[in-house]
C-alpha positions as CSV (number, residue, x, y, z in Angstrom):
1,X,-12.5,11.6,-26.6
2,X,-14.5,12.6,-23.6
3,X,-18.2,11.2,-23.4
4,X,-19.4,15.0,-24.0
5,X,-18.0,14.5,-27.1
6,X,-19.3,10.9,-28.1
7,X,-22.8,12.4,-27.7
8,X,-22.1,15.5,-29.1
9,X,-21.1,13.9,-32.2
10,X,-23.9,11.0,-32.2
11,X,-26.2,11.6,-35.0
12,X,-27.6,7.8,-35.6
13,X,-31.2,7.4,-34.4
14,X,-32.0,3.8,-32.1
15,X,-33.5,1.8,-34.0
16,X,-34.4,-1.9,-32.4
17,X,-35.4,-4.1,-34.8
18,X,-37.4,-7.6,-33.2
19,X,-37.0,-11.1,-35.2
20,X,-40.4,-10.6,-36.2
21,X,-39.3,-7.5,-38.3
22,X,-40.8,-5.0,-35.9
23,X,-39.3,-1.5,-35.5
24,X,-39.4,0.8,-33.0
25,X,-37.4,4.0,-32.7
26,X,-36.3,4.8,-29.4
27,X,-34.6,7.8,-27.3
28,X,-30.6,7.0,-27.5
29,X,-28.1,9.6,-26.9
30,X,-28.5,11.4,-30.5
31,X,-32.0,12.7,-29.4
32,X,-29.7,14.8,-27.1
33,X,-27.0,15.6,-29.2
34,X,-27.9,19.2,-29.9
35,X,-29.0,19.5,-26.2
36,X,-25.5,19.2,-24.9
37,X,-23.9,21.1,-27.4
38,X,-26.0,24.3,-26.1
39,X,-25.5,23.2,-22.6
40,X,-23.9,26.4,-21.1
41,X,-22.3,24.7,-18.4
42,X,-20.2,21.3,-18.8
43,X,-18.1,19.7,-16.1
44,X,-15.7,16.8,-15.9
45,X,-14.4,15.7,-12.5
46,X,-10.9,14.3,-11.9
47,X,-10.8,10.7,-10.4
48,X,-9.4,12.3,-6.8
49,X,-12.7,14.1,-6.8
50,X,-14.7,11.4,-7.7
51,X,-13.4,9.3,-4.7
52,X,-13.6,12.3,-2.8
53,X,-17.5,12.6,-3.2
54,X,-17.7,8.8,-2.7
55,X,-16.1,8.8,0.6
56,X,-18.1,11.9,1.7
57,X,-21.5,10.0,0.5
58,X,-21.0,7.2,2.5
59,X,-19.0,8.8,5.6
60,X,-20.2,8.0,9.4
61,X,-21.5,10.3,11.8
62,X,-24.5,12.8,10.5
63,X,-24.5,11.8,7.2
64,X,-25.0,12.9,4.2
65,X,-29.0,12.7,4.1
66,X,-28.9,15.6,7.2
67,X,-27.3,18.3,4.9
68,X,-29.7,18.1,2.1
69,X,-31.1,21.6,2.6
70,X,-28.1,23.2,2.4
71,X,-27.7,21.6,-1.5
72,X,-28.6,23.0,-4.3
73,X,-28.4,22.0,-8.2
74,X,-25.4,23.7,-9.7
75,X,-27.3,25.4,-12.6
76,X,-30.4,25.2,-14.5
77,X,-28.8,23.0,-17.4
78,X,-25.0,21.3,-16.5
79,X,-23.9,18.5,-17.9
80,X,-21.2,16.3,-15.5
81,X,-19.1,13.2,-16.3
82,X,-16.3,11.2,-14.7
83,X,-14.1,7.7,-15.0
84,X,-16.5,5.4,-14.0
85,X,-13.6,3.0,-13.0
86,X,-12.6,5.1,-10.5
87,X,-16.1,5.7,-9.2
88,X,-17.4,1.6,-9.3
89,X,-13.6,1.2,-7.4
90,X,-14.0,3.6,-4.8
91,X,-18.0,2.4,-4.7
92,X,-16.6,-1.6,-4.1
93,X,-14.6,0.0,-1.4
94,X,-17.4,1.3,0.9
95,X,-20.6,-1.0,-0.1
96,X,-19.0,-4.4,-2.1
97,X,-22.4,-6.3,-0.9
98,X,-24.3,-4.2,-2.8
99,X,-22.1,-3.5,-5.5
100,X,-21.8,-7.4,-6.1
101,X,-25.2,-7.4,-6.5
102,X,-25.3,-4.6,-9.5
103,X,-26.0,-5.9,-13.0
104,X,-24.4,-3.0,-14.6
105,X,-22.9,-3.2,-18.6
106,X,-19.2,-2.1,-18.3
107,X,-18.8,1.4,-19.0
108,X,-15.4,3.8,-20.0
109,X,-16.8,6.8,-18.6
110,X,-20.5,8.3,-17.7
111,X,-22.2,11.5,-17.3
112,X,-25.5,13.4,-16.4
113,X,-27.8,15.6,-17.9
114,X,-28.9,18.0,-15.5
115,X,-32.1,20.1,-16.1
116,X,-33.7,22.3,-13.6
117,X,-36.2,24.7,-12.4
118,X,-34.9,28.3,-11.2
119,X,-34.5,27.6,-7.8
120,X,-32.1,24.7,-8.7
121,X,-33.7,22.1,-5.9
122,X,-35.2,19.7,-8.0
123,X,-34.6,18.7,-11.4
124,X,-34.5,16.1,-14.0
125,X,-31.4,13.9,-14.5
126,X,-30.2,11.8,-17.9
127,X,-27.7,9.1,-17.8
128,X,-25.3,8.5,-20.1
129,X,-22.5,6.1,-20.3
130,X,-19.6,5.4,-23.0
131,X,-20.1,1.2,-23.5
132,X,-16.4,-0.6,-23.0
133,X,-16.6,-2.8,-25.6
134,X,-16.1,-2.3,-29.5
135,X,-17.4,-0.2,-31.4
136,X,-17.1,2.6,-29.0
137,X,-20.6,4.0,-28.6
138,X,-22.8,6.2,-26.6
139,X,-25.4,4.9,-24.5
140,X,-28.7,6.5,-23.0
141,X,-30.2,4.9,-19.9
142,X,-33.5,3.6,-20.1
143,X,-34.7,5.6,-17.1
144,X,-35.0,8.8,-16.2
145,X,-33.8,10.4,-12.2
146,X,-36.2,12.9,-10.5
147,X,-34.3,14.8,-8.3
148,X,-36.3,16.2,-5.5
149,X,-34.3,17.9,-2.6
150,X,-36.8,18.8,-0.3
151,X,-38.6,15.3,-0.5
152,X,-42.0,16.3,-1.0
153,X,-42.1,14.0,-4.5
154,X,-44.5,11.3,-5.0
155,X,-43.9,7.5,-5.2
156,X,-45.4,4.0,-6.7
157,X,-43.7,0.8,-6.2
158,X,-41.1,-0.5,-8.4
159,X,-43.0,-2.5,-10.1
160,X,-45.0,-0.1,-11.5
161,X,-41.6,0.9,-13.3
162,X,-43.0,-0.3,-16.4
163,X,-46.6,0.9,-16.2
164,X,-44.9,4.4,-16.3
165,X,-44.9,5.0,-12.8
166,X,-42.6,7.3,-10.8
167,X,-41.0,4.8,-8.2
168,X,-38.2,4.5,-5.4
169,X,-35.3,2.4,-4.6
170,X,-34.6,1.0,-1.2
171,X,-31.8,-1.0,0.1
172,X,-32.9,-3.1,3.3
173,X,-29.5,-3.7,4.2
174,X,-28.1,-0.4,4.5
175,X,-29.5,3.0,6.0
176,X,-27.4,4.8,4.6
177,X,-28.1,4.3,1.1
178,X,-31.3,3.9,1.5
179,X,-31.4,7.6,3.4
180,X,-29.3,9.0,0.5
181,X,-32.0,7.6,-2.0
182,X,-35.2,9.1,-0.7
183,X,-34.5,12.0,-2.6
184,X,-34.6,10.6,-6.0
185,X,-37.6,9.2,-8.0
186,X,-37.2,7.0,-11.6
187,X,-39.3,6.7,-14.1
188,X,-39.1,5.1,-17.5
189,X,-38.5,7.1,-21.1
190,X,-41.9,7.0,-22.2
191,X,-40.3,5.3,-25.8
192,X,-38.7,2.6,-23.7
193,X,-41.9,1.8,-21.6
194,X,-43.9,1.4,-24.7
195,X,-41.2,-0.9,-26.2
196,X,-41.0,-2.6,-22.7
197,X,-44.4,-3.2,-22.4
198,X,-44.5,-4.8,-25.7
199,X,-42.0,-7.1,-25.6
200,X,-41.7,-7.9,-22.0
201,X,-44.1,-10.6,-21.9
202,X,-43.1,-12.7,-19.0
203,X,-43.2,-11.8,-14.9
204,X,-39.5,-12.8,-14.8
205,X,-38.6,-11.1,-17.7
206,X,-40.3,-7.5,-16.4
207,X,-38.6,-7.9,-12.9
208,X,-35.1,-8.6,-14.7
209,X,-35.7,-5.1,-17.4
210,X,-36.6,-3.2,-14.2
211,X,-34.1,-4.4,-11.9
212,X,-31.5,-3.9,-14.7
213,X,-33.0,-0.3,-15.6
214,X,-32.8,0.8,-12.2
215,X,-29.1,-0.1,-10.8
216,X,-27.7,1.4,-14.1
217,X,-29.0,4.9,-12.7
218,X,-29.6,4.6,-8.8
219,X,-25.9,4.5,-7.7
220,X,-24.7,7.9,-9.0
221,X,-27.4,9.8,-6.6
222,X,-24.7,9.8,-4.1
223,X,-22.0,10.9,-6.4
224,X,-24.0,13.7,-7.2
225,X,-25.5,14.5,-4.0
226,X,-22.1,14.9,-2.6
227,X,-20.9,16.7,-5.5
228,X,-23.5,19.6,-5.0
229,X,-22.7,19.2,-1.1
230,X,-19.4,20.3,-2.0
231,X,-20.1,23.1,-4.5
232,X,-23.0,24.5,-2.2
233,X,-20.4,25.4,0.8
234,X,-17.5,25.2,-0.7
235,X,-15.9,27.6,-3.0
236,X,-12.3,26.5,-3.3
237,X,-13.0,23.6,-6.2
238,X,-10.3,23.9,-8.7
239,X,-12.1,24.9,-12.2
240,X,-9.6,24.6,-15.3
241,X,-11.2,25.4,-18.2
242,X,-10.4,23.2,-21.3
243,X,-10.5,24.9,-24.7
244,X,-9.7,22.5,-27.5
245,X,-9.8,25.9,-30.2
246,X,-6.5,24.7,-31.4
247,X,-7.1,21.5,-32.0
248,X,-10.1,22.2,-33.2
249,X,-8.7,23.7,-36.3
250,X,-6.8,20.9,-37.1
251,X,-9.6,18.7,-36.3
252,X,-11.9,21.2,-39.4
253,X,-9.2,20.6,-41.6
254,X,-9.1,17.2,-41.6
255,X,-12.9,16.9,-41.7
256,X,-13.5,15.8,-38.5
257,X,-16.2,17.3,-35.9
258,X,-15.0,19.7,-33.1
259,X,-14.4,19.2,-29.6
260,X,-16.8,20.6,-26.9
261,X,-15.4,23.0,-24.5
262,X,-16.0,22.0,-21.2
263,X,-14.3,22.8,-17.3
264,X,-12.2,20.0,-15.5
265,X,-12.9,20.5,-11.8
266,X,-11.1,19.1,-9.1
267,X,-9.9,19.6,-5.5
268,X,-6.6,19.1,-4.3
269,X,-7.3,20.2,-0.7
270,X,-9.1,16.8,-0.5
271,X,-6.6,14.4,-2.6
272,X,-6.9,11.0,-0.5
273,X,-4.3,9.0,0.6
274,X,-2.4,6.8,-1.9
275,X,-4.0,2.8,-2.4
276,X,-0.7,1.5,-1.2
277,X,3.2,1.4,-1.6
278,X,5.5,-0.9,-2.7
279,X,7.2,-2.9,-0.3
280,X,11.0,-2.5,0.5
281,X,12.4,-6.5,-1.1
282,X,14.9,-5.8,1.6
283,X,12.6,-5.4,4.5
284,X,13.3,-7.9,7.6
285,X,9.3,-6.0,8.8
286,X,6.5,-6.1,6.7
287,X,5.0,-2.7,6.5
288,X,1.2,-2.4,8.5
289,X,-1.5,-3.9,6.2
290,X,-3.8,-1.0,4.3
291,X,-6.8,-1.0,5.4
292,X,-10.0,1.2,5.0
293,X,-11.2,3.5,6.9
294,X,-14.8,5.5,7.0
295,X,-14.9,9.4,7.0
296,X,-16.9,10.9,9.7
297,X,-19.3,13.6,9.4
298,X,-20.0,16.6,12.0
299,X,-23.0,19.3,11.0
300,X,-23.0,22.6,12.9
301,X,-25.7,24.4,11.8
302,X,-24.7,25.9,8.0
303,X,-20.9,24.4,9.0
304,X,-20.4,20.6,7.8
305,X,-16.9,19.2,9.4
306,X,-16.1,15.9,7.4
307,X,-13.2,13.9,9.6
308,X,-11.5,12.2,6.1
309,X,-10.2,8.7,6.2
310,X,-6.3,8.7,6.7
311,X,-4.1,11.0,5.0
312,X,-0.4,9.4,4.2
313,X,0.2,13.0,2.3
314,X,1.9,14.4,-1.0
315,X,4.5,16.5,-1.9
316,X,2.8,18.9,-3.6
317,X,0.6,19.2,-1.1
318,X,3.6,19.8,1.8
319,X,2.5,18.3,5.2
320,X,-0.9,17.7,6.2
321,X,-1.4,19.2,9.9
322,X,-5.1,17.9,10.1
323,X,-7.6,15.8,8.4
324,X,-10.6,17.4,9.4
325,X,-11.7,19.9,6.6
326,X,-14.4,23.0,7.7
327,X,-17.0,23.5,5.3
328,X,-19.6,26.3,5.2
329,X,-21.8,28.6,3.5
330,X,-20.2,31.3,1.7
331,X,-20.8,34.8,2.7
């Protein structure tokens, strides 16, 4: 089943019970159960697009961080989830310092919450995540993204995290994350920062909650920030809609919950280049050694041109006359 689906069907409150015999009841992904079910809008993205918006995220040139004011939120309530395999492989690819430096519970799949105002450039963003070990359970990060495209939001330091501050996330080492992250702001469930404050009772043990809290969120604002990039000025995304009606009523009559409907959205125009081939056993030449290659990025006013990293092609797509792709405003 699809993450949507995990959460859709979650009805267990979190309960965390201490040694002492303490309780405390806090937000876990059945407190937004019902929420996603009335969620008018519900994407999925296929794996090519979720490398796709990595590459574009990270690409040379004018980056990302110079296009933000032609992004906008895709609706006022959207929900969107991918592989994260495929998005923690294709992150490794283009930042494995920082990546290796992630403390970051393996995950199946992962998804957003999206809720925003009606001018769809700031919002409020939930994190969810589909834990890879047994049983296979929904999980609800700790922390809470503000979205704020036009960067006029607030900031404390991090570690006022747990004092229920609003606070930012900077990488020294790289520009370009860091650039991409000025637009975001995190802040702590306000059941998690009581429970935190409770039980966190030690210096090192508050830096390690909020250093864990925050790199379980921080690394999908680039995802998503190149995600709306492409559905801002760009109107040729693939949209299959996924109706699970049918199975469904098999589903009801064997007592078991429904299936959400949701939309699978791709984009084949950007399908990257294979990882590699198979070498020829008979070869006397070994073939040139794969290597990676950054995406470049060109803004023209309201035209973005993104140079993408080499295209070996596919035959589906017939022959591929150019790698730079042209995208604008609509209209």
């Amino acid at each position: 089943m699809r993450l949507l689906d995990h959460i859709a069907q979650s009805t267990a409150p979190l309960i965390v019970r201490q040694h002492s015999g303490a309780e405390w009841r806090l937000t876990g992904a059945s407190d937004f159960a019902r929420r996603l079910v009335q969620c008018p809008l519900r994407y999925v993205l296929s794996d090519e697009l979720v490398r796709t918006c990595i590459a574009l995220a990270y690409s040379d040139g004018d980056e990302l961080s110079g296009c933000l004011d032609l992004l906008h939120l895709p609706a006022e309530q959207v929900w969107i989830e991918w592989d994260e395999a495929a998005r923690h492989a294709e992150l490794t690819r283009w930042l494995p310092q920082q990546c290796s430096r992630l403390h970051v519970p393996p995950a199946l799949r992962a998804g957003v919450l999206i809720c925003a105002p009606p001018h769809c450039r700031s919002g409020t963003v939930r994190t969810f995540w589909l834990s890879g070990s047994e049983p296979r359970e929904p999980v609800l990060a700790a922390v809470e993204t503000l979205l704020d495209l036009d960067g006029t939001a607030g900031t404390a330091a991090p570690a006022e995290l747990l004092n229920g501050g609003c606070v930012a996330v900077s990488d020294p080492g790289s520009e370009q994350v860091d650039s991409l992250l000025r637009c975001a702001r995190f802040r702590l469930d306000g059941a998690w920062q009581r429970y935190y404050q409770q039980v966190a009772d030690s210096a090192q043990l508050r830096r390690r909650v909020m250093e864990h809290s925050l790199a379980a969120v921080a690394f999908d604002v680039p995802l998503l920030l190149a995600l709306f990039l492409l559905m801002s000025i760009r109107d040729d995304l693939v949209r299959l809609p996924v109706d699970p009606q049918r199975l469904n009523s098999k589903r009801l009559r064997l007592g078991k919950p429904p299936l959400l409907e949701h939309l699978e959205i791709c984009a084949p125009v950007f399908t990257p280049a294979a990882a590699g081939r198979a070498e020829s056993s008979g070869a006397l030449r070994r073939a040139p050694r794969f290597h990676h290659v950054r995406g470049h990025i060109v803004r023209r006013f309201d035209t973005v041109y993104w140079r993408a990293p080499p295209w070996r092609g596919h035959v589906r797509l017939g022959s591929v006359r150019s790698r730079t792709v042209e995208l604008h405003v609509p209209g």
